[in-house]
N, C-alpha and C positions, 0 to 999 in steps of 0.2 A: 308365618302367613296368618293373618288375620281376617275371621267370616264377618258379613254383613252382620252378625248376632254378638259380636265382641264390643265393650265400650272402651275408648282408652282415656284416662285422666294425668294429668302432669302428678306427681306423686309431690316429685321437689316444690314447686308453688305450693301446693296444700302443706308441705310441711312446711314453708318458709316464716312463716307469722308465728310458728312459734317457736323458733331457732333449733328448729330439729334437721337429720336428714334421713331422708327414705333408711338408706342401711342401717339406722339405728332402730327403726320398723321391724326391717327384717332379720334381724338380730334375734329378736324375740323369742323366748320359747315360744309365747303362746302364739305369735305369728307362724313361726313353726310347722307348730301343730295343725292352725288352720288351714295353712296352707297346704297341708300333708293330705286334710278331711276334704277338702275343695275338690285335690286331684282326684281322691279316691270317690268321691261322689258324684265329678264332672266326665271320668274314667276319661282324664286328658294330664299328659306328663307336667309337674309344677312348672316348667321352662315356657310351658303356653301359658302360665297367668301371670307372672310375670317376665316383663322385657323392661332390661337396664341400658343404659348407654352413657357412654360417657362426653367429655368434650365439648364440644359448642351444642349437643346434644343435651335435651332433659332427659332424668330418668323420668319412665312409665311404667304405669302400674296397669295391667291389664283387668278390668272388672268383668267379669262373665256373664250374662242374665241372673238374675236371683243373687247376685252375690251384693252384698250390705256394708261387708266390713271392708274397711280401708286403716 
């Protein structure tokens, strides 16, 4: 469920231009880790800031207020 206070961005389009794909993002240790800091700062479970989908579906990247990184 998503508040009026959530933004969502296609993650896939943003990565397309440079032959990347989102999971290769989230792979990351240091995506990881941010994402580890996000939860424990936003005191909201990682599964709220990011939502994947697959299929005729994009993946989305859930960005919070104040959140910067992508």
């Amino acid at each position: 469920m998503h508040n009026s206070n959530s933004v969502m961005v296609n993650a896939t389009e943003m990565a397309r231009p440079f032959r990347k794909r989102p999971v290769e993002w989230l792979r990351l240790p240091s995506t990881i880790e941010f994402l580890n800091t996000l939860s424990d700062v936003r005191k909201s479970h990682i599964t709220n800031l990011v939502e994947t989908t697959r299929g005729n579906f994009p993946t989305i990247q859930n960005r919070e207020p104040g959140c910067t990184k992508m």
